[in-house]
DSSP file (Angstrom, degrees, kcal/mol; ACC not computed):
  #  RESIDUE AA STRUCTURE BP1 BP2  ACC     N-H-->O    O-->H-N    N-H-->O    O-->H-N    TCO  KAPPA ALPHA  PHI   PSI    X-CA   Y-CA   Z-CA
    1    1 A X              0   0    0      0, 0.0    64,-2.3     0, 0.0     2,-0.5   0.000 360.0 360.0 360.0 152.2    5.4  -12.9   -6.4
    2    2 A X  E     -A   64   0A   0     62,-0.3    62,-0.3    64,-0.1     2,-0.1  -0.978 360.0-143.1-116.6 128.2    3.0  -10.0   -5.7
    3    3 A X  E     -A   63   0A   0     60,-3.9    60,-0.9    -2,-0.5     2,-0.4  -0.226   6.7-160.7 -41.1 147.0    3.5   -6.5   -6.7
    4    4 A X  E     -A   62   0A   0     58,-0.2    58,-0.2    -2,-0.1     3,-0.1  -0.870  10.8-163.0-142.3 120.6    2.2   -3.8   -3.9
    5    5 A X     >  +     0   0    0     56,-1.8     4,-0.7    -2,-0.4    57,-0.1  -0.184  44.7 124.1-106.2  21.7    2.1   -1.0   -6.3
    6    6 A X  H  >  +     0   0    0     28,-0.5     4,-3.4     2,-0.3     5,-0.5   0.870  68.0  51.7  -4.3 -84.2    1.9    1.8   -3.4
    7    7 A X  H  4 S+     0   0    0     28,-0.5    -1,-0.2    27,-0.4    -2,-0.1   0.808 114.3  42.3 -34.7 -38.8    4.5    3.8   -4.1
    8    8 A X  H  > S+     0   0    0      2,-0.2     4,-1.1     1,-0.1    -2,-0.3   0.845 112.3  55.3 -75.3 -36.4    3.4    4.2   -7.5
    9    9 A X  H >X S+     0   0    0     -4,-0.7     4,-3.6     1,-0.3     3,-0.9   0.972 113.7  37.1 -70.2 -54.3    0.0    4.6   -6.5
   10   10 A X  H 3<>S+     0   0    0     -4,-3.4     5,-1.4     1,-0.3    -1,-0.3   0.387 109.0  62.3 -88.1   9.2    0.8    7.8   -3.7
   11   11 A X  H 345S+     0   0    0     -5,-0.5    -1,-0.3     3,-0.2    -2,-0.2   0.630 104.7  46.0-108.7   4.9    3.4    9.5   -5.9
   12   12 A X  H <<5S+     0   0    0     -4,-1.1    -2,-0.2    -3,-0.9    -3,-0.1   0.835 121.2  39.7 -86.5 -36.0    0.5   10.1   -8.8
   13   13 A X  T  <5S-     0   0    0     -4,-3.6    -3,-0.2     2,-0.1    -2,-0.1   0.433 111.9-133.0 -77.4   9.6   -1.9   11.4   -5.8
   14   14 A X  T   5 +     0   0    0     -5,-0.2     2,-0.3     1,-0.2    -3,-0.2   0.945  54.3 142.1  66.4  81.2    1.3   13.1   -4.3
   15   15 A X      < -     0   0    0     -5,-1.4     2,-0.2     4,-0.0    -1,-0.2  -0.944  41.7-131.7-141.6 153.9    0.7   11.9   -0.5
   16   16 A X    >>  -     0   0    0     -2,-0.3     4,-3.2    -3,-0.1     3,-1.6  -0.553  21.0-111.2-112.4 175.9    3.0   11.0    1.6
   17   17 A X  H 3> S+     0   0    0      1,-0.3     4,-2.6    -2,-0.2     5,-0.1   0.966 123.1  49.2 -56.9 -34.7    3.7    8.0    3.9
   18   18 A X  H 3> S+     0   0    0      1,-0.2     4,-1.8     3,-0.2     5,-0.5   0.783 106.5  51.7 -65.1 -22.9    3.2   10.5    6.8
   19   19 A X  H <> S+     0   0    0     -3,-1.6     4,-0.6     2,-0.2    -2,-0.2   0.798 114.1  45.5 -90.2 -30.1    0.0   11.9    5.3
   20   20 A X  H  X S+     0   0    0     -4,-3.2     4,-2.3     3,-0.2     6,-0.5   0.887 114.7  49.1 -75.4 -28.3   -1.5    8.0    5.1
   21   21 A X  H  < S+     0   0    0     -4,-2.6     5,-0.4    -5,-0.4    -2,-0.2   0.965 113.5  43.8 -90.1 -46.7   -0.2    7.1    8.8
   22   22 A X  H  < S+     0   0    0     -4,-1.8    -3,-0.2     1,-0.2    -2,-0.1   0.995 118.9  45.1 -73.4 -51.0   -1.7   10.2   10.4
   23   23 A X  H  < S+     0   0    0     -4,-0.6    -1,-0.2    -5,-0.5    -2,-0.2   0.863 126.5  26.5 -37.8 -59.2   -5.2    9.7    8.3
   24   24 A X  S  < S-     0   0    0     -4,-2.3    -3,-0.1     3,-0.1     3,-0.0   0.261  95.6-126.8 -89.0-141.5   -5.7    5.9    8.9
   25   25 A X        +     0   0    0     -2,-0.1     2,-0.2     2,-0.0    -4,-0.1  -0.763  59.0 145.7  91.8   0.2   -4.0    5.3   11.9
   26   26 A X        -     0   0    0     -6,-0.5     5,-0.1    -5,-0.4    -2,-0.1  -0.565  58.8-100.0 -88.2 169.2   -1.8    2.6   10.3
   27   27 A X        -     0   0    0     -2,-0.2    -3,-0.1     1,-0.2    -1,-0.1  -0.002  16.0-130.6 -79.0-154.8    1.7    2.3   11.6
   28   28 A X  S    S+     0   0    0      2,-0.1     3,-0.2     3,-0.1     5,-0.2   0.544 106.0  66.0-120.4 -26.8    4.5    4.0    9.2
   29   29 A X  S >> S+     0   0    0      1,-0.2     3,-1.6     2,-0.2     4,-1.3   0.996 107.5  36.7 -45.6 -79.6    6.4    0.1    9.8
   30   30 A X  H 3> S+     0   0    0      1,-0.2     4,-0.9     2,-0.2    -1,-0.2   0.487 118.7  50.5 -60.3 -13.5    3.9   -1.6    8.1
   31   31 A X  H 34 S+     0   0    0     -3,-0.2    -1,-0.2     2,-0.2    -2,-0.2   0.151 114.5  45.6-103.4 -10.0    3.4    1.5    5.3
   32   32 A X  H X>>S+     0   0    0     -3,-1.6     3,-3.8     3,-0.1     4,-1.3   0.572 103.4  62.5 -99.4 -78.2    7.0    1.5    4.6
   33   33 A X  I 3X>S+     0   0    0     -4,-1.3     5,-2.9     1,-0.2     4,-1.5   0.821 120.1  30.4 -17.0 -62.4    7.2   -2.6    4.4
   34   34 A X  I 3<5S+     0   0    0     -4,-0.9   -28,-0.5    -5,-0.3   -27,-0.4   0.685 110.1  65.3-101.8  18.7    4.7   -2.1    1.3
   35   35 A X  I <45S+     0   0    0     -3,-3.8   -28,-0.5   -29,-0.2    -1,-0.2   0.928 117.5  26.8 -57.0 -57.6    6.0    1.1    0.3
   36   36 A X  I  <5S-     0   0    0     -4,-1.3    -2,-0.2     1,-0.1    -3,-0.1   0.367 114.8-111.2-109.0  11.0    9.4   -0.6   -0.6
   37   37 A X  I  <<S+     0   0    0     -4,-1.5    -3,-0.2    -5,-0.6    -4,-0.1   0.859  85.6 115.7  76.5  48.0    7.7   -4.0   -1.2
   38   38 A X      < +     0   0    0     -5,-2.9    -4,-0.2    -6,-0.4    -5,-0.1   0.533  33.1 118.9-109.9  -4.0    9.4   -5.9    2.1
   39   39 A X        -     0   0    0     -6,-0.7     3,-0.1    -7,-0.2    -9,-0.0  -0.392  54.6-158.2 -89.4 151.1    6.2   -6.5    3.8
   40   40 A X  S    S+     0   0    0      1,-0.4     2,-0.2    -2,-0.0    -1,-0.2   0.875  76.1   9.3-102.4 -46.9    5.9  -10.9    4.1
   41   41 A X        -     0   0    0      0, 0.0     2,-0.5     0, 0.0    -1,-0.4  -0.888  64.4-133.5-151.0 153.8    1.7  -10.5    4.5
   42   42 A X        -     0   0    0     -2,-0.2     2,-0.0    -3,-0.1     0, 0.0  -0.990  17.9-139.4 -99.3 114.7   -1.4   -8.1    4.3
   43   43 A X    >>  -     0   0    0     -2,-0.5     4,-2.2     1,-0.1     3,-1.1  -0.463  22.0-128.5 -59.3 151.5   -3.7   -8.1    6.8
   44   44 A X  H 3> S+     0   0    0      1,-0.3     4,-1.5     2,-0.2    -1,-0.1   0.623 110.7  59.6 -87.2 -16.2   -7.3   -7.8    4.7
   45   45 A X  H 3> S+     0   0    0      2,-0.2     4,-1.1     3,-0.2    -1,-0.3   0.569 102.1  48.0 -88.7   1.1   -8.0   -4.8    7.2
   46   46 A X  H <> S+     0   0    0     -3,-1.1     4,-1.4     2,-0.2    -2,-0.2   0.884 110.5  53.6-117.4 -76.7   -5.0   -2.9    6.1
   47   47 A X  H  X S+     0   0    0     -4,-2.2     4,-2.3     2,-0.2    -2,-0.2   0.780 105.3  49.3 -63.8 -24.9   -5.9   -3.4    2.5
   48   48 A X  H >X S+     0   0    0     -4,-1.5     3,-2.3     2,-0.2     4,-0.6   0.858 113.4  49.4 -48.2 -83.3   -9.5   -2.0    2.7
   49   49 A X  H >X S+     0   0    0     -4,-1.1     3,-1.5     1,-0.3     4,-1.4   0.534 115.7  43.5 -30.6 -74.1   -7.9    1.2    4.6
   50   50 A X  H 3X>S+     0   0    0     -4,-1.4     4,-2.5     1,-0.3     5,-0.7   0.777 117.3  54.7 -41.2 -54.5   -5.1    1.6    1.6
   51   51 A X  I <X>S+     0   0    0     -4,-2.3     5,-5.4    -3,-2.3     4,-2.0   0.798 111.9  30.8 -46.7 -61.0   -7.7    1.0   -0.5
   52   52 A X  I <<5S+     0   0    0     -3,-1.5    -1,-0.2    -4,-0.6     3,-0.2   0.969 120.4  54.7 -55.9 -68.5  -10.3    3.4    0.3
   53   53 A X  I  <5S+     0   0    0     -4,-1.4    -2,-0.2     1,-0.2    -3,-0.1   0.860 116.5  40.4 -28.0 -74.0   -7.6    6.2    1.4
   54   54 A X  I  <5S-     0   0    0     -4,-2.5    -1,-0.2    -5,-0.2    -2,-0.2   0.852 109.5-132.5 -75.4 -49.8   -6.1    5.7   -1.9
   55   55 A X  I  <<S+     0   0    0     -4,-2.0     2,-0.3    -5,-0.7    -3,-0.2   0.718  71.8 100.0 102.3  40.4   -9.7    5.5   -4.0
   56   56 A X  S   <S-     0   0    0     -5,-5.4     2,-0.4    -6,-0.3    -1,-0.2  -0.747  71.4-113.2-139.0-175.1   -8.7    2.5   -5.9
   57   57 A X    >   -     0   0    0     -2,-0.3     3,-3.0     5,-0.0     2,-1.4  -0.988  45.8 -93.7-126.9 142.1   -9.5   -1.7   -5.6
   58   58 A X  T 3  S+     0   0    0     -2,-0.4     5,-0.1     1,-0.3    -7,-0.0  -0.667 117.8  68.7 -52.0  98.9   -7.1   -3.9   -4.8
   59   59 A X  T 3  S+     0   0    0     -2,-1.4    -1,-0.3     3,-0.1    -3,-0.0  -0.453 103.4  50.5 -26.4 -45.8   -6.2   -4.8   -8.3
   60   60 A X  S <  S+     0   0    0     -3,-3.0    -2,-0.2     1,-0.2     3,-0.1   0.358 116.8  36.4 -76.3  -9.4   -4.9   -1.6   -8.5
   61   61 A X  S    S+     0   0    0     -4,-0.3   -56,-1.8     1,-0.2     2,-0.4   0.531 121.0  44.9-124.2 -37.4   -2.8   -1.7   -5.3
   62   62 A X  E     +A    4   0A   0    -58,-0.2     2,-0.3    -5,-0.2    -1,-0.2  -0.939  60.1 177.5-137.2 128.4   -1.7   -5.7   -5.7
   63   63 A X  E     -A    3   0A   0    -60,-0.9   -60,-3.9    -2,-0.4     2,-0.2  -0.784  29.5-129.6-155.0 144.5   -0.5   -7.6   -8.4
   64   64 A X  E     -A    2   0A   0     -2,-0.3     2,-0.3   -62,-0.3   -62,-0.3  -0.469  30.3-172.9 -55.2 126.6    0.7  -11.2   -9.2
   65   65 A X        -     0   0    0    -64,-2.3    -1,-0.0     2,-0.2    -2,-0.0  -0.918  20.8-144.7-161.6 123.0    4.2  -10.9  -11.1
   66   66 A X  S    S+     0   0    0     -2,-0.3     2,-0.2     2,-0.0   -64,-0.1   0.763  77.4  88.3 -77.2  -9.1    5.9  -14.2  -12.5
   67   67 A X              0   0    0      1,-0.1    -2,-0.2   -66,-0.1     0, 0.0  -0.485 360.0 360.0-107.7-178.6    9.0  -13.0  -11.7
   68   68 A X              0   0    0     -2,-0.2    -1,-0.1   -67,-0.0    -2,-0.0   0.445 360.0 360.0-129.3 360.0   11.1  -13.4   -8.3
């Protein structure tokens, strides 16, 4: 299973899901999906933005989890 660490990630830089969708331009559907870790797939252009917005590399954003 993969982790999407988001949430964790914007509540230590205190932004909110509104502050990420007006800055990138990504939807607030797709920002919720890996807010609450329902999203099925990342598009690779969605994880640059988070990435860069955020300041961090996907490691930091994504991780592989044995459990299910």
């Amino acid at each position: 299973m993969v982790r999407v660490h988001l949430s964790r990630l914007m509540g230590e830089k205190r932004v909110k899901i509104a502050d990420i969708e007006r800055d990138t331009g990504l939807s607030r559907t797709t920002l919720s999906r890996l807010y609450h870790e329902k999203a099925g797939r990342l598009d690779f252009d969605t994880l640059e933005i988070l990435c860069r917005y955020l300041d961090v590399q996907v490691g930091d954003l994504l991780e592989i989890s044995d459990e299910s």
